[in-house]
C-alpha positions in Angstrom: 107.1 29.6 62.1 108.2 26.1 61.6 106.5 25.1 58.1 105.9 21.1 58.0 102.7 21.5 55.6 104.3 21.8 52.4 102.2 18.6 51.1 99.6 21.0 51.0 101.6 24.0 49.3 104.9 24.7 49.6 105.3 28.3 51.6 109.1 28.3 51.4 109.9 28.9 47.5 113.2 29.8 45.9 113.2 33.8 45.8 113.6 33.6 41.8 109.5 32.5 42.0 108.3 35.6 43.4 110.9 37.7 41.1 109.4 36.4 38.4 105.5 36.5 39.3 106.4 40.0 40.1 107.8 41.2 36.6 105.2 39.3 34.8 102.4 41.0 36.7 104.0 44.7 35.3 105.2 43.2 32.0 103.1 40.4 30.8 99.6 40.5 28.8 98.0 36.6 27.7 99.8 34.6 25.4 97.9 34.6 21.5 96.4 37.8 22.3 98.1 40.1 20.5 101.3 41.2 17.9 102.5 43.9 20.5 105.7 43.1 23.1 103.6 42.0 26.0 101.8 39.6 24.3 105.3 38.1 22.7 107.0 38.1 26.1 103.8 36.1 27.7 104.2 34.0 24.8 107.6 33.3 25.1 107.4 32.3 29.1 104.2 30.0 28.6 106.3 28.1 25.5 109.9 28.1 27.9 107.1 26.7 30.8 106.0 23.9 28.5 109.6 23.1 27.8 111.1 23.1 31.2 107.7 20.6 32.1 108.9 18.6 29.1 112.3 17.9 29.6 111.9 17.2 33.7 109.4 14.4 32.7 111.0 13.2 29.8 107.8 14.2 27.5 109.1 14.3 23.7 106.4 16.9 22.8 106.0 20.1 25.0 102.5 21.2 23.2 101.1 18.4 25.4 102.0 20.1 28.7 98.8 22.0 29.1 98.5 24.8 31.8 95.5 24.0 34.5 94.7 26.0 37.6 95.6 22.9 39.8 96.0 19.3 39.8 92.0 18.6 41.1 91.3 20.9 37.1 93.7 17.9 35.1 92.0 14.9 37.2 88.7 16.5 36.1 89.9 16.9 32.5 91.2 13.5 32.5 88.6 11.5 34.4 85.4 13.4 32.4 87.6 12.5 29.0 88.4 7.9 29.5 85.4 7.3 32.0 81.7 8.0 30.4 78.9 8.6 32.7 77.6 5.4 34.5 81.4 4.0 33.5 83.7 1.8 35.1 86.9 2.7 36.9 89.5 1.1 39.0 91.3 3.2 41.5 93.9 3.0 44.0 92.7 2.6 48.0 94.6 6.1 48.7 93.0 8.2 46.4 92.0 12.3 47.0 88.4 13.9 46.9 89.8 14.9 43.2 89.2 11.7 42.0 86.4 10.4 43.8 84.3 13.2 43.4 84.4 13.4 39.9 83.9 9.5 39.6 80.7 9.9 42.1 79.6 13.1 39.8 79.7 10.7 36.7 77.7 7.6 38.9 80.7 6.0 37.7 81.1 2.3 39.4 84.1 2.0 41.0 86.6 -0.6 42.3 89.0 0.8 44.8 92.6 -1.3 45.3 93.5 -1.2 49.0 96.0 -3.7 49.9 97.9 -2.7 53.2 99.3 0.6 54.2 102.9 0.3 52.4 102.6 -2.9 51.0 102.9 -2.3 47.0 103.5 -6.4 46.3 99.9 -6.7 47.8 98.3 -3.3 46.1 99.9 -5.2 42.7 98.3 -8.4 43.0 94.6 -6.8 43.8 95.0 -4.3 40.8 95.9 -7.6 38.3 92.7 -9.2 39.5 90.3 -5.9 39.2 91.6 -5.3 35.7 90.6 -8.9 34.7 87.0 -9.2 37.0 86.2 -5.1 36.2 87.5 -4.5 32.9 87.0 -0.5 33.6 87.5 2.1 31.3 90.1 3.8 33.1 92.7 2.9 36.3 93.3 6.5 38.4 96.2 5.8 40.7 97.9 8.4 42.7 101.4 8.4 42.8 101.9 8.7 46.6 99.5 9.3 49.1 99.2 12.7 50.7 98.3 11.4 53.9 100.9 8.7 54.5 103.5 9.4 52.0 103.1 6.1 50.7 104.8 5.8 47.7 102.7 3.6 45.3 104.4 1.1 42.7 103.5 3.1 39.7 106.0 2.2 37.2 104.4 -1.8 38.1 101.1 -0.6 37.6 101.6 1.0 34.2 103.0 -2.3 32.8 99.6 -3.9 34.1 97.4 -1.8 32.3 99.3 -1.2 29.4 99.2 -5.2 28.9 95.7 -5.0 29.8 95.2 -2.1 27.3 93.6 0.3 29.7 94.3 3.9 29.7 96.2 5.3 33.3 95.5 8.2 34.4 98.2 9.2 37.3 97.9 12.1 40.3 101.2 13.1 40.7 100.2 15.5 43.4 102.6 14.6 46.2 105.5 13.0 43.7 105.8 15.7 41.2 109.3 17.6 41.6 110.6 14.7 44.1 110.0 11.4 42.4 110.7 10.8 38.6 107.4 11.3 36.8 107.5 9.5 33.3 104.9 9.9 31.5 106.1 7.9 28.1 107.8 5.6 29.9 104.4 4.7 31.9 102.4 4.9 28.9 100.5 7.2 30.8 97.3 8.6 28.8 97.0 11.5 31.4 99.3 12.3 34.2 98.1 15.5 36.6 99.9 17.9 39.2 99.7 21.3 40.7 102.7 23.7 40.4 102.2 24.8 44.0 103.3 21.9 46.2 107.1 20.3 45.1 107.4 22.2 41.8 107.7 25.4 44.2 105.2 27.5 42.1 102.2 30.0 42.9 98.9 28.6 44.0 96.7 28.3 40.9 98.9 26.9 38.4 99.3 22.9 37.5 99.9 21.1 34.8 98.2 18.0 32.8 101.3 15.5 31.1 98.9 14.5 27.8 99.5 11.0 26.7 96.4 11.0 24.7 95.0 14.0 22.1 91.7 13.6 22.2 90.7 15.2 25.9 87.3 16.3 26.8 87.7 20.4 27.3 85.5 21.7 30.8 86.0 25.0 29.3 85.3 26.1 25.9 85.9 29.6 25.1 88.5 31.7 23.4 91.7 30.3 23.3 93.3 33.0 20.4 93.0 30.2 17.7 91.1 29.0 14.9 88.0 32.0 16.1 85.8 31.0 13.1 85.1 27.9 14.7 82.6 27.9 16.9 83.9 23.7 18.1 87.2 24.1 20.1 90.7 23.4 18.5 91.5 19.8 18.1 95.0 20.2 18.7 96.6 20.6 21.9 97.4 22.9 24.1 94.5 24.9 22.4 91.9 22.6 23.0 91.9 22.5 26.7 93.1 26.2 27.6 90.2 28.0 27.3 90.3 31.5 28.6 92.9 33.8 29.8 95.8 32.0 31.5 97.7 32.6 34.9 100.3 34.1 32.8 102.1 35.7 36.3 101.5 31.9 37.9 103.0 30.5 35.2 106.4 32.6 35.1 107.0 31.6 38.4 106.2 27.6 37.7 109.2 28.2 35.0 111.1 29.5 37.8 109.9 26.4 40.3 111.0 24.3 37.6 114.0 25.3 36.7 114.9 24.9 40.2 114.0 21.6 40.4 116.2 21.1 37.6 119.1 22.5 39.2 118.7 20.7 42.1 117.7 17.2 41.2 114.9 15.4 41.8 116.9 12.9 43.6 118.4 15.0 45.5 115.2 16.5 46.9 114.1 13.5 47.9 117.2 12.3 49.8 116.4 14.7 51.5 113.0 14.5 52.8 113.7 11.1 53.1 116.8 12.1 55.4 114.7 14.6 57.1 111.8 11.9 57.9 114.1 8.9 59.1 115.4 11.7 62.0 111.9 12.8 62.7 110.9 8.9 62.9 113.8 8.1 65.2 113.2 10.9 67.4 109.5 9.7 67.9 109.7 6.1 67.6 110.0 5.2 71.4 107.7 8.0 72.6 104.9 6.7 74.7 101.4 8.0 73.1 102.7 8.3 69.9 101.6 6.1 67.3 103.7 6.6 63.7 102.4 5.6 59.9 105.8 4.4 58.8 107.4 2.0 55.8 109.5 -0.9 57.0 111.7 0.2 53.1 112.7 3.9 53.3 111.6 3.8 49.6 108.3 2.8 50.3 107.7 6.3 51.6 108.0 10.1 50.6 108.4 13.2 52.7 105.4 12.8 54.4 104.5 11.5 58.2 101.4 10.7 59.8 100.7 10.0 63.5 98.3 10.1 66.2 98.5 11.1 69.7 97.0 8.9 72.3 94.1 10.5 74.2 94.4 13.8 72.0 92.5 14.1 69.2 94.2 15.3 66.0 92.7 19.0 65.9 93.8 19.6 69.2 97.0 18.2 68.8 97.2 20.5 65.5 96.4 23.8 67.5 98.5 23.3 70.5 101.3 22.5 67.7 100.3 25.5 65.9 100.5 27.9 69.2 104.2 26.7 69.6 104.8 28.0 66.1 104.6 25.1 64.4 102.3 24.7 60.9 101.1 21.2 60.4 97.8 19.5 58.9 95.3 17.7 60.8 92.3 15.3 59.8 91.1 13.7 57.0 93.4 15.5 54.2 90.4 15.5 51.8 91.0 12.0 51.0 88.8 9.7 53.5 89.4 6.4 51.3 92.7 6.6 52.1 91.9 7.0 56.4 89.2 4.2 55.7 92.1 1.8 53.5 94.5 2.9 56.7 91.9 2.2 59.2 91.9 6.1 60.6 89.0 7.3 59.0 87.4 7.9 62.5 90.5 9.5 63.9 92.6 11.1 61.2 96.0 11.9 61.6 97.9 14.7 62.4 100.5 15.3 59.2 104.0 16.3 59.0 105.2 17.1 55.3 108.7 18.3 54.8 110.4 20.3 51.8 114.2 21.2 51.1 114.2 24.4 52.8 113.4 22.1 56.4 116.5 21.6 58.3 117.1 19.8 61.1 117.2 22.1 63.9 112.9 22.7 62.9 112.6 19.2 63.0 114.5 18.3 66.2 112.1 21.5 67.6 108.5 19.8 66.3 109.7 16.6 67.4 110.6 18.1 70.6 107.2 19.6 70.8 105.5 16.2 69.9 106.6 14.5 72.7 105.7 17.1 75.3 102.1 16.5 73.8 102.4 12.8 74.1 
């Protein structure tokens, strides 16, 4: 099988991953539960977790990496804690289901950013004028869009808010591992991603990057600290874990992030980026294809969106899929961003490339593409 959906979850991981989800399921108990060896050894990974999450992201403080089952769990966390019910928030025009549907849930009012499809100087602009006409309690931006691979200008966008003293809150779904995420540097009061897309972990792990201390737990439970109390802890990571972690998840995000590491974040993205210019130029002249595509290479991320003239995007997926080739069809659970694109009717079919592509797969899909077209 040709994989080219790993902007939904990465299927091709470095070995070490399974290794280590393996010797944690026959070694491991939960972290804080216990004096006895298991307990210490789960200790020790969750706290060597933290730290690897700390360092790649440039966080000062690992005790504010907190361990979530996925990025959709620290958007909740994040969202429930800045914007109160009936609240207002300002988002970008590319946003997933995990942010609207918790702003909806919250009859939150809500000013979505737009501007065109790969145009940050005009996303910028809007986002200036909603933080002066909607004065919301919170801006939620994702860091690139999982549909188009847009790459959004966070960095810009954290100086806007910071001078207009409101909290950001960024989804770092599709940038996490490839980009460089930085937190401090943003100002960031909550940044959220999932450990299994580029940070090459299990499904069921992510992580929330705490700017802020004072987070709104989902969960309240045990969390093998202060048990007297019957509030939660007020200290973090304890205030938001509550429950028995995914201690076998989490030894293989350590593993996924030490990779990353080793690699290099820019070097991961070269790349995809490498990987997407051949797949471009391979399609660009094809009759019936239409491409979502940056005029800058940095404008966009290891992600590629088309349609097929006269096909419609499931079909296209399945006749794809009986060749051998794994992609991602439709809306992506994020409509806003179809509707900012203009595709909301149509959707797109969605080709999203890790390090472990090579070229040969993606001279085969685009080979494959234009016998559809």
């Amino acid at each position: 099988m040709i994989y080219l959906d790993s902007a939904a979850t990465t299927l091709q991981k470095p070995p070490q991953v399974a290794r280590a989800v393996a010797r944690a399921v026959g070694s491991m108990a939960t972290p804080g539960r216990g004096g006895h060896q298991a307990a210490r050894l789960a200790a020790e990974t969750a706290f060597r977790c933290r730290q690897a999450a700390a360092e790649l992201f440039g966080m000062t403080d690992p005790e504010r990496v907190v361990f979530t089952f996925n990025a959709t769990h620290g958007l909740n966390i994040a969202i429930r804690s800045l914007v109160p019910p009936g609240g207002r928030a300002v988002i970008s025009g590319f946003e997933h289901n995990a942010v609207t549907r918790p702003l909806s849930a919250l009859g939150a009012h809500v000013r979505a950013v737009t501007g065109p499809l790969f145009r940050p100087e005009a996303f910028l602009e809007e986002l200036d004028r909603a933080l002066w006409s909607e004065r919301p309690d919170a801006v939620i931006c994702t860091h690139v869009s999982n549909v188009f691979g847009y790459v959004l200008p966070v960095d810009q966008a954290a100086d806007l808010c910071r001078n207009r003293g409101v909290p950001l809150v960024v989804d770092a779904s599709q940038s996490a591992g490839a980009l460089p995420v930085t937190p401090e540097t943003w100002g960031a009061a909550y940044v959220a991603m999932p450990g299994h897309k580029g940070l090459f972990g299990p499904q069921g792990t992510g992580l929330l990057l705490c700017g802020r201390t004072d987070a709104v737990p989902l969960l309240c439970g045990g969390t093998g600290s202060q048990s007297r109390l019957q509030d939660m802890p007020d200290f973090l990571p304890d205030r938001l874990e509550a429950g028995t972690q995914n201690i076998a998840g989490v030894a293989g995000l350590l593993e996924g992030l030490r990779y990353v590491r080793r690699t290099g974040t820019g070097c991961i993205l070269a790349r995809e980026r490498r990987l997407i210019g051949r797949l471009i130029r391979s399609l660009r002249d094809v009759s019936g294809v239409e491409l979502f595509t940056a005029t800058r290479p940095e404008d966009q991320s290891g992600v590629l969106s088309l349609r097929l003239r006269g096909m419609d995007c499931e079909t296209a997926g399945e006749r794809l899929a009986r060749q051998g080739i794994a992609v991602r069809t439709g809306l992506h659970c994020a409509p806003l961003a179809h509707q900012s694109a203009g595709t909301l009717e149509s959707g797109t079919v969605r080709l999203s490339f890790s390090p472990f592509n090579t070229e040969g797969e993606l001279a085969a899909a685009a080979r494959a593409i234009t016998a559809l077209a």
